[in-house]
N, C-alpha and C positions, 0 to 999 in steps of 0.2 A: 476767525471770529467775524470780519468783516462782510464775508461770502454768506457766511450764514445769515448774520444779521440784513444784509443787504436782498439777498437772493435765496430765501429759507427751505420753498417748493424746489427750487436746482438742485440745493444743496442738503440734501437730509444727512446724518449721520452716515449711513453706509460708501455715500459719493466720497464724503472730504477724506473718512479713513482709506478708503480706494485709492484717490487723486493723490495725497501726499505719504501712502505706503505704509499706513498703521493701521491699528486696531480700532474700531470703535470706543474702547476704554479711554483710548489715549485720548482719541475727539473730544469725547465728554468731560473729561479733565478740563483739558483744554481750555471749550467753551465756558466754564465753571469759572476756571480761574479768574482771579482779579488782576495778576500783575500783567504790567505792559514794558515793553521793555523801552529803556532811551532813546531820544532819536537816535542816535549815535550806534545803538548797537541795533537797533532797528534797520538803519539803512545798510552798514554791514550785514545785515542777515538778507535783506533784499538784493543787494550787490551777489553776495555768495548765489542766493536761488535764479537770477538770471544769467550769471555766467556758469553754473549747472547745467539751466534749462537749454542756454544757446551749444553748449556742446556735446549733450546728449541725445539731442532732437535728429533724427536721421534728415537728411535734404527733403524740402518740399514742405516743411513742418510749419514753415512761417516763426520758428523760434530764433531763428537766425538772426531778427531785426534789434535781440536784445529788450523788444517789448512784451513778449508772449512768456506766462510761463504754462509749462504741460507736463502734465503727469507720467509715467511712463509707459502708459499703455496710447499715450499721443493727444488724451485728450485736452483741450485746452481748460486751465484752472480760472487764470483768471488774465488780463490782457493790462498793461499799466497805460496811464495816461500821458498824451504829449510831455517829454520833460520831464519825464522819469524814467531813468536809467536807459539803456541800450546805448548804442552810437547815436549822433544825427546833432545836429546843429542847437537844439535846444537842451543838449542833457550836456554842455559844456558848463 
């Protein structure tokens, strides 16, 4: 939702079902729905997708840093901001 909402012309429906491995159906849903989920499971679902993203990324990916997440065709989805998640002095 946010990629869309943020960055509409990058991300049309074809990119984000690409980027995260589904169907356009699924997108639409998606962006449709109303529920959001708690922080709580929210940052669990964020923790899960960069420890994915860091050990699926082959070397060279820049996914390693813990901030990148990439879809599997390498592209980059979206990049988090200082102090969210990865290693580094600021996500203690």
């Amino acid at each position: 939702r946010f990629l869309r909402q943020e960055l509409p012309e990058e991300w049309p429906l074809e990119r984000l079902a690409q980027g995260f491995g589904v169907s356009t159906d699924v997108v639409r849903r998606v962006l449709r729905s109303r529920g959001c989920p708690s922080p709580r499971r929210r940052l669990r679902q964020d923790q899960r997708a960069l420890s994915a993203a860091a050990t699926a990324a082959p070397p060279g990916w820049g996914a390693g840093d813990g901030r990148e997440v990439r879809a599997p065709d390498g592209t980059l989805l979206y990049r988090l901001p200082r102090g969210w998640g990865g290693p580094g002095p600021s996500a203690q």
